[in-house]
N, C-alpha and C positions, 0 to 999 in steps of 0.2 A: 468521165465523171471523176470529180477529187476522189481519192480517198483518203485525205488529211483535214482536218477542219484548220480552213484557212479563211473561213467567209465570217468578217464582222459585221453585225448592227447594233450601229452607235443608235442612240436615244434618250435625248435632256429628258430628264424627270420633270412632269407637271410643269412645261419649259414656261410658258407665260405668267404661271404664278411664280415661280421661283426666281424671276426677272424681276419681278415686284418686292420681292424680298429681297431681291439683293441691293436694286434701287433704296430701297427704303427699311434699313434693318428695324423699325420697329416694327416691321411687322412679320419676321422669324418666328417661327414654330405658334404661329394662328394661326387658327381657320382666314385663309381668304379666297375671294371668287374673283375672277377678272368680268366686267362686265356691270349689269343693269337691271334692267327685265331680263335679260336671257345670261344663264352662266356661262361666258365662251372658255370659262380656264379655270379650274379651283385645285389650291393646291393637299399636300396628300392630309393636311390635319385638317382642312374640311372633305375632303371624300372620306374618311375614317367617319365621318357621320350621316352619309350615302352621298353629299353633293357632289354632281357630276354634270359633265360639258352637256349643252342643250336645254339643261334643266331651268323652267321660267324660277325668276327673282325668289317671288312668294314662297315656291314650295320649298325651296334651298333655304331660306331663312327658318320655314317651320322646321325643317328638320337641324337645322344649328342656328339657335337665334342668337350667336355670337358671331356669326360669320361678317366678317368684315369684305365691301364692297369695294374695289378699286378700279379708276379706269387703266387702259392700257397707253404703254409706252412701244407704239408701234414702231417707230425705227429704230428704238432699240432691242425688239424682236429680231429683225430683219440686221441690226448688224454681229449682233452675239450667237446669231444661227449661223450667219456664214462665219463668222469666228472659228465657232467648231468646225464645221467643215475642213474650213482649210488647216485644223490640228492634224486632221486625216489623209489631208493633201500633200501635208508633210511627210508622212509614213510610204504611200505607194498612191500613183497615179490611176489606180484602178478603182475610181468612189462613186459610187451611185447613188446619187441625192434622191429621195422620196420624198421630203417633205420639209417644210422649213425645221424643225428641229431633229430630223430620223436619215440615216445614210446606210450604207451597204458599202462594204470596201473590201479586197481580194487582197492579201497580205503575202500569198506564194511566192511571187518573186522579190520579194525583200527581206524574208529571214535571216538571210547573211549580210544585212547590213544593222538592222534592229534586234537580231533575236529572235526566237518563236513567237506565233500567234499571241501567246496567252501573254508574254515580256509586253508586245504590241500595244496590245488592247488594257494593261496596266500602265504603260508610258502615256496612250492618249488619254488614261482617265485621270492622271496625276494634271497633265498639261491641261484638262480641260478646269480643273478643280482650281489650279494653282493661278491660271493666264484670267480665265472668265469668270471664276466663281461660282461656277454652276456644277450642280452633281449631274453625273450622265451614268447610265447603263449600258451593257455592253454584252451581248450574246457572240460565244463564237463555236462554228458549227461547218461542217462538210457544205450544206446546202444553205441557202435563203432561207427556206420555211425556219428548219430547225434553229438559226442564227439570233430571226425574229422572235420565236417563240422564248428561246433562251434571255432575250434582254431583256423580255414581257415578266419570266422568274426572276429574274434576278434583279428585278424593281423593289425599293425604291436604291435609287446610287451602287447598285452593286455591278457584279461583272460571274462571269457563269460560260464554262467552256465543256460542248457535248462531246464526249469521246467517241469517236464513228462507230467501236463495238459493243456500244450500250444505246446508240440511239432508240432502237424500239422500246428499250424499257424507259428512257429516257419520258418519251411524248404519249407513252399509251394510258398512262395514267392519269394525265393532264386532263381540265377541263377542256371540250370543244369549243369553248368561246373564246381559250385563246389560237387557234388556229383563226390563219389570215382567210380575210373573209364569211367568216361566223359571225354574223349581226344578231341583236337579242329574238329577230323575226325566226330567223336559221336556228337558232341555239332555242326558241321555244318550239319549234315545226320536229324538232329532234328529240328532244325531248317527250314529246307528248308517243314517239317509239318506243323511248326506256333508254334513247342514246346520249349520254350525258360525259364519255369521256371518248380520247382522241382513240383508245384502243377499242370500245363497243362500236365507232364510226366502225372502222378500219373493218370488221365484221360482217355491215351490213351487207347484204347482194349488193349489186351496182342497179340493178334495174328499179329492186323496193326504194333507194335511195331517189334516182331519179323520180321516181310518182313524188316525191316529195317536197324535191328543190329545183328539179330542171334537168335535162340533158348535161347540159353544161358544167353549171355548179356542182351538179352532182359527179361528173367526171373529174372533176377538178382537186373534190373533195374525197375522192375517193382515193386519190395517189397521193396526197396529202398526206393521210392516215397514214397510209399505204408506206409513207416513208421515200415515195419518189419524187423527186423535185429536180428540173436537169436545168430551170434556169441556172444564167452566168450573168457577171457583172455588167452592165449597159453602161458604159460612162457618158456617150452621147446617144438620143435617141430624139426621134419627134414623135410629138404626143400623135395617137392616132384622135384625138375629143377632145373639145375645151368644156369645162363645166364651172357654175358658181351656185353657190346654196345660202340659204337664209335661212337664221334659225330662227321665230316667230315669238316663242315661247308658248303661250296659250291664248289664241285668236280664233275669233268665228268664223266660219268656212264659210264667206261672204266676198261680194266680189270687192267690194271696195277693199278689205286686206288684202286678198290675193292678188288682187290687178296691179297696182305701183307696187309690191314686191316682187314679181314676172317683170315690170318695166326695167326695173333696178337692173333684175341680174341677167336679164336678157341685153342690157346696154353695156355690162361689161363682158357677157362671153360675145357679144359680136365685135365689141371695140377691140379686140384680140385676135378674131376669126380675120379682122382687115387688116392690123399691124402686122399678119404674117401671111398676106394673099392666100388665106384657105378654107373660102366657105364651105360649109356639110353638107351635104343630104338628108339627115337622118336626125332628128329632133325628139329629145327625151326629156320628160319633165318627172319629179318624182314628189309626191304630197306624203308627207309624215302627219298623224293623225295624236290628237293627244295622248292615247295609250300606247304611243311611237311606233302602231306598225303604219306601215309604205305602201305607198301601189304606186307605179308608173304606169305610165303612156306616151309612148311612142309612133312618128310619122317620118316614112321616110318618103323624101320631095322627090321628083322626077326633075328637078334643075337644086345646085347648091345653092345655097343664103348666105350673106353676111350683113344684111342690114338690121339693124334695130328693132325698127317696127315692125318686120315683116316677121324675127323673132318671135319680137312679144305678143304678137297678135296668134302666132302658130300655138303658143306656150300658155294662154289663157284659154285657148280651144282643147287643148289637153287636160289642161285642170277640169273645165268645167265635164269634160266629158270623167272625168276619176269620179270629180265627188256626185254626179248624178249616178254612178253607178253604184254609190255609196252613201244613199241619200240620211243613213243613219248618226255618221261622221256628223258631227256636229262643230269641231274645233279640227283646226291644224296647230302643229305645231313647227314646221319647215317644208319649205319650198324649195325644189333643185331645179336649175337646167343646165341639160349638155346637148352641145354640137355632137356628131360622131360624123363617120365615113367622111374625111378633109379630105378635099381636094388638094393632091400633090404641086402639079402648073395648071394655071385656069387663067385665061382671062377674058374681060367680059364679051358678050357677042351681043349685035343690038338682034331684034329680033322686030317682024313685022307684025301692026297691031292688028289679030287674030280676036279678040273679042273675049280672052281666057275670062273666066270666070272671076280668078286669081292672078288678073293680069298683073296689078303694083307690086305684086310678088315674086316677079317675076324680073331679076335685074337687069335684061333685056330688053326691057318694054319702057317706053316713055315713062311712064309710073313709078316704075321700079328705079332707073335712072335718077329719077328725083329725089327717090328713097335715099342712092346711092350718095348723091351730090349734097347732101346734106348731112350724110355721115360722116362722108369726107371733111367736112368744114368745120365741123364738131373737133372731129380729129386732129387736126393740122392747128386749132387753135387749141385747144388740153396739151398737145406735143410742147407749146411753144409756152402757156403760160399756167399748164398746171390741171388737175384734174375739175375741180372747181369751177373752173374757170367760165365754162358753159354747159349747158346740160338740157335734157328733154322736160319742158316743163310738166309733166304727168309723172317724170320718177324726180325730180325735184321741189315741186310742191305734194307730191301725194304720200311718198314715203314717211312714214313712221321710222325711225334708226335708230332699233334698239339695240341692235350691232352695229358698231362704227364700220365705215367705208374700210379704213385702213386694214380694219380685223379680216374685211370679207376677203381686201386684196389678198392677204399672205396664206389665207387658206383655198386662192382659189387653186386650180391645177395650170399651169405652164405651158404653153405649146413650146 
């Protein structure tokens, strides 16, 4: 374990609104939201009047009815995030991308050629300010957690280094919502104990804890608190899950919305699961309700998937089974799905027709084959002329897109 805080997390500020402002200085220091019906990105002088990402059109306007609406300049997302990045690619080859606009980068063995950490993480926020225009944040810290937490304080544009012998006083005071992985579900479950900062977490038993969150989450969160964190820098890694999510904004939990938004995004985590030969096992969809709490449900297959249909068809049997268990739900406001357990090497095996129940779903069987054979063709023409180009007509004629396509790309996850 370091004992020097040498672990950076870069992080643009409000990175999609502040693209938009840079694009377009008339629209510096107002309120604006990226987006439609649903807010995918508002920058910090409209969240100063609560608008935030997720949030449908309407209610963002009642709460700042000067908020100015913009669409997005997706490839210029996508080329000023790698921009940044590669400021940090400049500094030490040790960088760990999260997320189009958020990175993690290990600065140890290049202090003798930059300077200390904190020189570092002032050289990349001058070069990010100076080269792209954009203000970034910047946490530096012994560990990941505390790195992340520190760029989360030292928002908006600033820069914030934890001294490894104040760390505990540092985070205990903190809200638990900025601890990674603390959703408003977690942060109100916690709550309703009396636990509202990262030092009463740190307190509770591990067992009270689990009754509340999970095995898992709750071990997780427990050394969190706790101040132990032993991840390291990953510069390469494969995703173990692909996943893509829709935000709705506020829609009836009816099949006709939820069915072509599961086609949508069930046709890009499969178009992914076959660009990298690694169908899943294990199928999760997650329904977000309009007072945004979540349920999932989850099916893991006795053979992996990567076709389309055999997705979406898995992924609409999971919703319908959430919301009959929730027949109170009335509105959704976002739709996920993820692949998980990828198959490392597979390839396909025919299989004799047995009579499965689920046999087309099976990419073994004639059926399934067919499935297959037509994803492929899909694919090999998008490859050649574009994503556009052809598509399933149930997510091309049924989809609503009140999220543009390009938005959904850059926020899906990676294999």
């Amino acid at each position: 374990m370091e004992t020097e805080a040498t672990l950076l997390h870069a992080d643009l500020d409000a990175f999609y609104a502040s693209v938009e402002q840079l694009l377009d200085p008339s629209l510096r220091s107002k309120p604006i939201a990226v987006g439609g019906g649903v807010v995918l990105a508002a920058s910090y002088e409209a969240k100063s009047f609560g608008v935030s990402s997720g949030m449908s059109g309407w209610r963002a306007r009642k709460l700042c009815p000067e908020l100015i609406f913009v669409g997005g300049h997706f490839r210029e997302y996508q080329r000023l995030g790698d921009a940044a990045i590669d400021v940090l690619n400049d500094f030490t080859p040790l960088v760990e991308r999260i997320s189009i606009d958020e990175a993690f980068a290990d600065v140890a063995g290049c202090t003798h050629l930059f300077g200390s950490p904190l020189e570092i993480a002032r050289a990349v926020r001058r070069r990010v300010r100076a080269e792209l225009g954009l203000p970034i944040s910047i946490g530096v810290a012994r560990t990941k957690h505390l790195a992340k937490i520190a760029s989360q304080v030292a928002k908006p544009d600033g820069l914030m280094v934890v001294d490894p012998e104040t760390e505990l006083d540092f985070i205990h005071d903190l809200p638990v919502e900025l601890m990674w992985g603390v959703g408003p579900v977690t942060c109100a479950r916690l709550a309703k104990i009396g636990v509202r900062t990262i030092g009463e977490l740190a307190k509770v038993p591990g067992w009270s804890l689990e009754r509340i969150v999970g095995r898992a989450v709750g071990a997780k969160l427990t050394a969190l608190a706790s101040n132990r964190d032993p991840r390291e820098i990953r510069t390469h890694h494969r995703a173990q899950s692909a996943g893509a999510q829709s935000a709705l904004g506020r829609k009836p939990a009816e099949e006709q919305v939820f069915r072509p938004a599961l086609r949508h995004l069930a046709d890009r985590v499969a178009t992914r699961l076959r660009a990298k030969s690694r169908p899943g096992r294990t199928v999760t969809v997650r329904v977000r309700f309009a007072d945004m709490h979540s349920v999932t449900r989850s099916i893991t297959l006795d053979m992996p998937i990567s076709a389309t249909t055999t997705l979406a068809e898995i992924a609409e049997e999971l919703v319908r089974a959430a919301l009959a268990d929730h027949p109170e739900e009335k509105n959704i406001s976002l739709l996920a799905i993820s692949v998980s357990h990828l198959e490392k090497h597979w390839k396909v095996q025919l299989e004799f027709p047995l009579g499965f129940e689920d046999e087309k779903r099976r990419l073994g069987s004639k059926g399934g084959m067919a499935r297959w054979t037509a994803d492929r063709a899909i694919d090999m023409i998008r490859d050649r002329f574009g994503w556009d180009a052809v598509g399933y007509g149930s997510v091309m004629l049924g989809l609503s897109r009140s999220v543009p396509d390009e938005f959904r790309e850059l926020a899906e996850k990676n294999l």
